[in-house]
C-alpha positions in Angstrom: 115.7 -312.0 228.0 115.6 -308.5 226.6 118.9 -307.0 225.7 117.1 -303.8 227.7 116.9 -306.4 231.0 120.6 -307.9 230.1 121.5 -304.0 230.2 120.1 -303.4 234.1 122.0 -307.1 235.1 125.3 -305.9 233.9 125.0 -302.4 235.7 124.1 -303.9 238.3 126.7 -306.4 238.2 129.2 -303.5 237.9 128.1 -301.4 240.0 128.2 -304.3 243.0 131.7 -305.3 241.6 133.0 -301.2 241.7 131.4 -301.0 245.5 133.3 -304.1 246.6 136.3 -303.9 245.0 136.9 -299.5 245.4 137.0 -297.1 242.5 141.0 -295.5 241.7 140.8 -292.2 240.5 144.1 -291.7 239.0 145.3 -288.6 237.0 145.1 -290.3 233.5 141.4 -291.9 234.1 139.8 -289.4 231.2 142.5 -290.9 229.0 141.7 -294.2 230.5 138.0 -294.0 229.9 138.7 -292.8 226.2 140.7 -295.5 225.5 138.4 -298.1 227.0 135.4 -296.4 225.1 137.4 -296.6 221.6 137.9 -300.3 222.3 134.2 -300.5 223.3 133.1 -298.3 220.2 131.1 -295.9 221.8 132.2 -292.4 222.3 134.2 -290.9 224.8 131.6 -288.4 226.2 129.3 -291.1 226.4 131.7 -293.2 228.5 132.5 -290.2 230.4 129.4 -289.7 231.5 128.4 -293.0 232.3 131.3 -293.4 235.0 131.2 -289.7 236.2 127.2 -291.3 237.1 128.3 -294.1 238.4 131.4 -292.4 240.5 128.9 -290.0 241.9 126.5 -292.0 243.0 129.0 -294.1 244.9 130.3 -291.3 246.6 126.8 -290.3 247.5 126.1 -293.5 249.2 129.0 -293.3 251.5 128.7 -289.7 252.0 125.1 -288.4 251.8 124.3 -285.1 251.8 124.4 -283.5 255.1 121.1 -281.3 255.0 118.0 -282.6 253.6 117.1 -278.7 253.1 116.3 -277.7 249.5 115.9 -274.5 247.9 112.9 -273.3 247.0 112.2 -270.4 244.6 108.7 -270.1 245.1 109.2 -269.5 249.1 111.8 -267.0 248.0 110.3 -265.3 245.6 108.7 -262.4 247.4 111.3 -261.8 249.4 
């Protein structure tokens, strides 16, 4: 097994453990997620990132967006 394939497992993993088990935003979570990324040694933004993604996409499952509209410069560009 690839470490690339061992990579999509453990999202995957997580992301079904996070969706069963709820997601706490608390006031300290960026300290929270900096700590846990020093312990992980990767960097905080990277971290950061990777749970704003994953914290977004969650909330986007459970409430999609309500129009399926999107802009389009090109129709408004001769207006």
């Amino acid at each position: 097994m690839t470490e690339e394939r061992k990579g999509q497992i453990a999202l995957l993993y997580f992301e079904r453990k996070l969706r069963d088990e709820g997601i706490r935003l608390k006031p300290n979570m960026r300290r929270e997620i900096g700590n846990e990324a020093k312990e992980l040694g990767i960097t905080t933004e990277e971290a950061t990132e990777f749970v704003e993604r994953l914290v977004r996409k969650m909330v986007e499952a459970v409430f999609p967006p309500r129009s399926t509209a999107h802009f389009n410069p090109e129709y408004t560009q001769g207006m």
